[in-house]
C-alpha positions in Angstrom: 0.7 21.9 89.6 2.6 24.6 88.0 5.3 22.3 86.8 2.4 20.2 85.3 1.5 23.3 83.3 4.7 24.2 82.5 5.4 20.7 80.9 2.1 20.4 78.8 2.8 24.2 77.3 6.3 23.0 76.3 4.2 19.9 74.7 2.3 22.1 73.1 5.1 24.4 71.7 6.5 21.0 70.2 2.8 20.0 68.4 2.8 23.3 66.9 6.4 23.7 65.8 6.3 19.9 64.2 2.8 21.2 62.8 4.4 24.2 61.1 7.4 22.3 59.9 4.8 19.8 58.2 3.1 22.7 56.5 6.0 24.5 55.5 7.7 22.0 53.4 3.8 20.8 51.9 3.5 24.5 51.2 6.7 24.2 49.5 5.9 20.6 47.4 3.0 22.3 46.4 4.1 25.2 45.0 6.7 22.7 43.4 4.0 21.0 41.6 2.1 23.9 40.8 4.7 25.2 38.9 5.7 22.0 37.8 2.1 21.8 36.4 1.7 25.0 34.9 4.9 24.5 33.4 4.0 20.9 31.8 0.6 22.6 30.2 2.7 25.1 28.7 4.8 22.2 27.1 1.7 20.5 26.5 -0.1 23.7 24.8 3.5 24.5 22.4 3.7 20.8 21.6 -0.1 20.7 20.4 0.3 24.1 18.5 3.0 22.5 16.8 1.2 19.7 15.7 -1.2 21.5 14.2 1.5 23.6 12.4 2.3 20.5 11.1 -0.9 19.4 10.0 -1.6 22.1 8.3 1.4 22.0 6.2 0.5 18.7 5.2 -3.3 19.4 4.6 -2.0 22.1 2.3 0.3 19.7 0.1 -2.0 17.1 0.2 -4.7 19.5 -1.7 -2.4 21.0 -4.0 -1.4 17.5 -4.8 -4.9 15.7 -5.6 -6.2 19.2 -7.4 -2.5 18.9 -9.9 -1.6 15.1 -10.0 0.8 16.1 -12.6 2.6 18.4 -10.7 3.7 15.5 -8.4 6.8 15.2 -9.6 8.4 18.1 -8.7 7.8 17.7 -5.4 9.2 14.2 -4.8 12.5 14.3 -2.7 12.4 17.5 -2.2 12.0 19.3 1.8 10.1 22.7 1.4 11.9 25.7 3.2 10.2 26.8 6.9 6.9 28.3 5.7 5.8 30.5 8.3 2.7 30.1 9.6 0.9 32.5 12.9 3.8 32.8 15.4 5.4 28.9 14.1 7.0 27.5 11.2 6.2 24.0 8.9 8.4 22.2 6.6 7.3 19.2 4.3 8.6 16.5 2.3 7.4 13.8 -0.1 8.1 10.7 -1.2 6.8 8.0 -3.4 6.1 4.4 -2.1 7.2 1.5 -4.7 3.2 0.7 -4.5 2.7 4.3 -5.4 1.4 5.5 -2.6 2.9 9.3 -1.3 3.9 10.0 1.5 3.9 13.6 2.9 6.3 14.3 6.1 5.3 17.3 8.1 7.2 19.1 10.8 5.8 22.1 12.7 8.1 24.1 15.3 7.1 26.8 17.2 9.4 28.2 20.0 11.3 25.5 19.5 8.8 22.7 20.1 8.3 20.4 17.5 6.3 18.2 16.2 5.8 15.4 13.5 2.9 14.2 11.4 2.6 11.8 8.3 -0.3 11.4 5.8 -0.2 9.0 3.4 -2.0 9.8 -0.3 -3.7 6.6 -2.0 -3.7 6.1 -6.1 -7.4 6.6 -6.9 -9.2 6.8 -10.1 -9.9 10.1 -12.5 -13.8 9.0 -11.9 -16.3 9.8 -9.4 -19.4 8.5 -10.8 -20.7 4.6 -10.8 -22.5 5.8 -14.7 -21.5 8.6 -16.4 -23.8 9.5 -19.7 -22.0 12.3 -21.4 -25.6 12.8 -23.6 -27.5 11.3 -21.5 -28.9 7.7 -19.8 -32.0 5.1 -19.9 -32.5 2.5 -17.5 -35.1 -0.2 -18.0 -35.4 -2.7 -15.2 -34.2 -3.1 -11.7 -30.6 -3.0 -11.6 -28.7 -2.4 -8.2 -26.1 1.2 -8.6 -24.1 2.0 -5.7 -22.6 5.3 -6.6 -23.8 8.4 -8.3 -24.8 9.3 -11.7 -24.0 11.6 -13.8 -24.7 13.8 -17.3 -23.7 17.0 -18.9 -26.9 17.2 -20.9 -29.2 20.0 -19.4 -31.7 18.8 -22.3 -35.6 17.9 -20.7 -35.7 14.1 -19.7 -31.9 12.9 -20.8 -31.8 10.8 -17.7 -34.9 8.5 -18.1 -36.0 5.4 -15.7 -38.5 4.2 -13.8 -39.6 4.1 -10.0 -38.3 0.7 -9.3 -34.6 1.7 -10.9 -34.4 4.8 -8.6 -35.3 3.3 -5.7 -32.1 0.9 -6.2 -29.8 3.6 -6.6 -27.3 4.6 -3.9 -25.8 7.8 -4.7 -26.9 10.9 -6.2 -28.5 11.7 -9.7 -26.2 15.0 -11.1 -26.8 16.8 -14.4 -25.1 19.7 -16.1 -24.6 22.9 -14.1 -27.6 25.1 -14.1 -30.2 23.0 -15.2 -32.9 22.0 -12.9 -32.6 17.9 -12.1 -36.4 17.9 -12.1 -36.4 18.8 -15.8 -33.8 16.8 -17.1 -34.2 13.6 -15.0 -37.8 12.0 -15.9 -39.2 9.0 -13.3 -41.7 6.8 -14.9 -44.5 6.5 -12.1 -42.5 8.4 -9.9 -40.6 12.0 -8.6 -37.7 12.9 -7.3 -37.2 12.4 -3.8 -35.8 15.6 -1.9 -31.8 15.2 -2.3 -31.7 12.7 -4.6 -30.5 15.3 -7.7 -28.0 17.8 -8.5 -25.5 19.2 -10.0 -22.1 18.8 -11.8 -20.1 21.7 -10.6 -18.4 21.8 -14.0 -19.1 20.3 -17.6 -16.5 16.7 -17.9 -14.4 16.8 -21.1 -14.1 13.4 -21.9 -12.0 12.2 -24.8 -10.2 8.8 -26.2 -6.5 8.5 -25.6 -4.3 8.5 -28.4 -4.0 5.1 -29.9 -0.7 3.6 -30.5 0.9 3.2 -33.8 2.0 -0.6 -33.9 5.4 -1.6 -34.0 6.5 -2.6 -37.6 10.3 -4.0 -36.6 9.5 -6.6 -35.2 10.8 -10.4 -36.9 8.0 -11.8 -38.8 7.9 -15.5 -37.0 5.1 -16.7 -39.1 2.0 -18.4 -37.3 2.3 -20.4 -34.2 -0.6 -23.2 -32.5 -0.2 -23.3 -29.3 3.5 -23.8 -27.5 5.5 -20.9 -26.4 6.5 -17.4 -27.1 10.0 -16.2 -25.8 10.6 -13.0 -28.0 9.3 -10.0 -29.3 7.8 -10.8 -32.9 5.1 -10.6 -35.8 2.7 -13.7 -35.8 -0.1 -13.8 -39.4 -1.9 -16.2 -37.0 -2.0 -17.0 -33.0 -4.0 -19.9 -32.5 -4.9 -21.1 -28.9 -6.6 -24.4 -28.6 -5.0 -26.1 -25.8 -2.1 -23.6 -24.0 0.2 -20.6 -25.1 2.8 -19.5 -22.7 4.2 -15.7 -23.6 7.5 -15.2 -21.5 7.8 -11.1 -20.6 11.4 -11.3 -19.3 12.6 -9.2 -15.9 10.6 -6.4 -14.5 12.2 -3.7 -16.4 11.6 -5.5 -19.8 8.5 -5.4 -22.3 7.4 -8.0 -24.7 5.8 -6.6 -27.6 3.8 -9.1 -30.0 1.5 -8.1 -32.6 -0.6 -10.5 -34.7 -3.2 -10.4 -37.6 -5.5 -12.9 -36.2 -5.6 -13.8 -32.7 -8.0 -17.0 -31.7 -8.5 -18.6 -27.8 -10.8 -20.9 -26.7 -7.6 -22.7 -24.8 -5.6 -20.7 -22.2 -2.9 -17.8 -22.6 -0.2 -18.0 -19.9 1.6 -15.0 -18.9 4.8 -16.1 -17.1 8.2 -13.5 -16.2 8.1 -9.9 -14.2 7.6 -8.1 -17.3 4.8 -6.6 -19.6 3.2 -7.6 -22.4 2.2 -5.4 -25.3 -0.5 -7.3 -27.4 -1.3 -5.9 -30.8 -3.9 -7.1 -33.0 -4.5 -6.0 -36.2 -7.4 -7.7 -37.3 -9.8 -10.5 -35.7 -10.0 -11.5 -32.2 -11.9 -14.1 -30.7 -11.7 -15.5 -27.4 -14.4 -18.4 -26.9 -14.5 -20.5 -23.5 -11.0 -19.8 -23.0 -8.8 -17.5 -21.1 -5.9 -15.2 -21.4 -3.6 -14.2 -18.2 -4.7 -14.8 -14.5 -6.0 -12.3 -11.6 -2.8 -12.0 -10.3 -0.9 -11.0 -13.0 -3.9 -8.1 -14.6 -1.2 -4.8 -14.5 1.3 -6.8 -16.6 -0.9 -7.2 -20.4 -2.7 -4.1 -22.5 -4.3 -4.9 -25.2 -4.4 -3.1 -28.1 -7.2 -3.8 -31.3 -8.2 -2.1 -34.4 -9.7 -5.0 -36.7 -12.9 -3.7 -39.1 -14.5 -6.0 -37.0 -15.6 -5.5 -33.2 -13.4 -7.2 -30.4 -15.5 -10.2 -29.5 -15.5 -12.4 -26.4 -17.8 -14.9 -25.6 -17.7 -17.0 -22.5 -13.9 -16.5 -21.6 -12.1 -14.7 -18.8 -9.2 -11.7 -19.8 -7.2 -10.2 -17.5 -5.5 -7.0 -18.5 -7.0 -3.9 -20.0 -8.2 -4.1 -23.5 -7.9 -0.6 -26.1 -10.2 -1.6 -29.1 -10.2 1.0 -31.9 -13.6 -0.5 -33.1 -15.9 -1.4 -30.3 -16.4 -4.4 -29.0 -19.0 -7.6 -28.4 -19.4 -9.0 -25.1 -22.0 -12.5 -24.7 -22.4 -15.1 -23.2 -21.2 -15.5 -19.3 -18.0 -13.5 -19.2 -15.1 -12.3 -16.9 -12.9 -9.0 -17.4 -10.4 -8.1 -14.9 -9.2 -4.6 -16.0 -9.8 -1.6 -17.7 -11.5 -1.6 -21.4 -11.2 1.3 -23.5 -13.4 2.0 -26.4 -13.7 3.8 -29.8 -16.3 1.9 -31.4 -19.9 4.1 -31.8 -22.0 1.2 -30.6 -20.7 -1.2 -28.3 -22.9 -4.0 -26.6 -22.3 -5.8 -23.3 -25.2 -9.0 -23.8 -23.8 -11.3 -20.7 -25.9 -13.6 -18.1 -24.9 -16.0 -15.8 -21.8 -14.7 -13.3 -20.7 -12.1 -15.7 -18.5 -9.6 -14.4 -16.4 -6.8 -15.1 -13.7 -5.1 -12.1 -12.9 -2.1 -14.2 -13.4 1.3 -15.8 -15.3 0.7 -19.0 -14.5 4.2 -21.0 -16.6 4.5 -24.3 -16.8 8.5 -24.7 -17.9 8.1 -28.6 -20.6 5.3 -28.0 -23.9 4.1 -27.2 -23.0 1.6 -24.3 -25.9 -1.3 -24.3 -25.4 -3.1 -21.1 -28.4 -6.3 -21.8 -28.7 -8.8 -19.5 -27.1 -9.1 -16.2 -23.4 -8.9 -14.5 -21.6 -7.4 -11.7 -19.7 -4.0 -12.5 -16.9 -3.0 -10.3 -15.6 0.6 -11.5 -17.2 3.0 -13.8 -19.0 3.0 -17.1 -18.2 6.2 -19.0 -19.9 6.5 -22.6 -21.6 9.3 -25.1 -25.0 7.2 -23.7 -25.7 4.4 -21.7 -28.6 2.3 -21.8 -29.1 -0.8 -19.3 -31.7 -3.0 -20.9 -32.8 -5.0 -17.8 -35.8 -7.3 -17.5 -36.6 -6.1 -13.4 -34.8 -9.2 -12.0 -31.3 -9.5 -11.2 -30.7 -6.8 -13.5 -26.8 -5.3 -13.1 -25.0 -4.6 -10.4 -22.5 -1.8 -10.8 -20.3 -0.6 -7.8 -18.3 2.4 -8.2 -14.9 2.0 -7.1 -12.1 4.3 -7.5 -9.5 2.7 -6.2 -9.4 1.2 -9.8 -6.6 2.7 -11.8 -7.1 3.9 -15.3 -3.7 3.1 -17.3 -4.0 6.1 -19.5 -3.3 9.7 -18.8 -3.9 11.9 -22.5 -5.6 14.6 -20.3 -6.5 15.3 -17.1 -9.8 13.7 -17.7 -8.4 10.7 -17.2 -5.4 11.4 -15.4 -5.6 9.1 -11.7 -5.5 11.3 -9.1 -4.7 11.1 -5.1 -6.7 10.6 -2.0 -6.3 11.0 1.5 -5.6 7.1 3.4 -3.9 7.5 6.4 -2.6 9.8 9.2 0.0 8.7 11.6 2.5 10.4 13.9 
């Protein structure tokens, strides 16, 4: 019996020596992975400061950048020296995309731990409002405005339309700092709902760019009907009645053409990589024709200053048009690209699928918009007016991802917005 004993205490000895040897080395694993742990969430808590070091840095170009587009520039190509920031450091970079895009690099370090981030700045337009009525605007009708809009006046009832119009607007009604919206906006059978109206933080300076003096060395080539155009050159008469094709030449190269009297009811083809400069100096008409295409609209500006205002009546243009003298829009018309105005009094009468994707800029005129047609960009004049009927009145979209092709003043001047972020 006692040797029984004896052998189940030496059992037992063994069972709690194998036990203690078990929870030794799992007392050992675990203190293993707790530090292991601890460790990993300090890597994990320098690694996230540092990203945010870096995110900082690039937040902070990115604002200096849209609030001083013109300062761009000097900041292309160029890595900033460590900026320090709490207990870390951030350095940035920019480039410029051929689509014109920026992109800002950031890196933050902090005891060594660093981390990368990349925001990407889009092109956008100078404008933030779908109608912007420097004086003032009147709306008769029903048309459909998704964006805000906008006056300096702070004069009693300078923005003026009735129920139905407000109800169709998507965006906010501002007017000039100060003034109280309910004074100078005026409903017709109707208030103000609560946060419909504001204010402008700041009065909008809005001025013509300077127009170009035309070129006067080029070869006088006489008049041309139709065919083809391979060279700069002086024309008394362009007349389109079938097809015109203007060759531009490699991307680096501009064709300049000016011409007294420019006439389309055929079709102008652009072919080449290059630009065309059009000048017109006094009369042009384009009736049930067309000049350029869609795909082509960055590569032809316009440029008029005939007694006479620009007229197009059921044609299509692609490329932005500067008239000196206003211009006379009719009939069922298509604009792709910006139209810049100095006329006093410039009328947009169109029906059918009319439409405009484009800044109109008119900061000397009345703008009368009669009719109907869809309005990608912004309208910018002295006044507007939209002379609707109540059915399928205009449809204007504000979109500033529309590029204005002049830059006078910062005004105009496209500016930047924020696109992507990306590691």
């Amino acid at each position: 019996m006692n040797q029984v004993f004896k052998g189940e205490k030496g059992s037992a000895l063994i069972t709690v020596l194998i036990v203690m040897g078990v929870l030794t080395v799992l007392g050992a694993a675990l203190l293993h992975y707790s530090l292991t742990d601890n460790l990993q969430v300090f890597n994990d808590e320098k690694r996230m400061q540092a990203h945010y070091l870096a995110r900082s840095g690039a937040e902070a170009v990115a604002d200096y950048i849209m609030k001083n587009p013109d300062g761009v520039d000097e900041l292309l190509g160029k890595k900033t020296e460590p900026v320090e920031l709490g207990e870390g450091t951030f350095q940035v970079e920019v480039t410029k995309r051929d689509n014109g895009e920026l992109l800002i690099e950031s890196t933050g370090d902090i005891d060594d731990f660093e981390r990368k981030v990349k925001l990407t700045l889009k092109p956008c337009s100078p404008f933030d409002a779908a109608l912007f009525g420097i004086d003032g605007i009147t709306i008769n009708g029903k048309p459909g405005i998704d964006g805000d809009i906008a006056t300096n006046s702070t004069e009693k009832n300078k923005i003026n339309m009735n129920k139905n119009a407000l109800d169709e607007i998507k965006g906010v009604i501002k007017v000039g700092p100060g003034a109280d919206p309910s004074n100078v906006i005026h409903i017709n059978g109707g208030s103000l709902p609560e946060g419909k109206a504001g204010n402008l933080d700041e009065i909008k300076n809005y001025s013509l760019p300077s127009f170009p003096e035309f070129p006067d060395d080029l070869v006088d080539r006489g008049s041309i009907e139709n065919g083809r155009i391979d060279n700069d050159g002086k024309y008394s008469d362009i007349i389109v009645g079938n097809l015109l094709t203007i060759y531009t030449g490699p991307a680096d190269e501009e064709r300049n053409i000016r011409v007294g009297k420019l006439k389309v009811n055929g079709n102008i083809v652009i072919e080449g990589e290059g630009k065309l400069n059009l000048y017109v100096d006094q009369e042009f008409d384009l009736n049930k024709g067309s000049i350029n295409n869609e795909d082509n609209v960055d590569a032809l500006i316009m440029y008029y200053k005939g007694q006479n205002k620009l007229k197009i009546t059921d044609g299509e243009f692609y490329g932005s048009i500067y008239t000196a003298t206003g211009f006379l829009f009719s009939g069922n018309v298509i604009i792709v690209g910006n139209i810049i105005s100095g006329g006093i009094d410039d009328k947009f009468q169109c029906t059918g699928s009319s439409s405009v994707k484009g800044n109109i800029y008119a900061p000397n005129a009345i703008i009368n918009l009669n009719g109907n047609a869809n309005i990608i960009g912004a309208v910018i004049a002295k006044q507007i007016k939209l002379n609707g009927t109540g059915n399928n009145d205009y449809k204007i979209e504000y979109n500033n991802d529309i590029l204005f092709p002049f830059s006078d003043d910062s005004s105009t001047r496209n500016t930047y917005r924020i696109d992507v972020w990306s590691d």
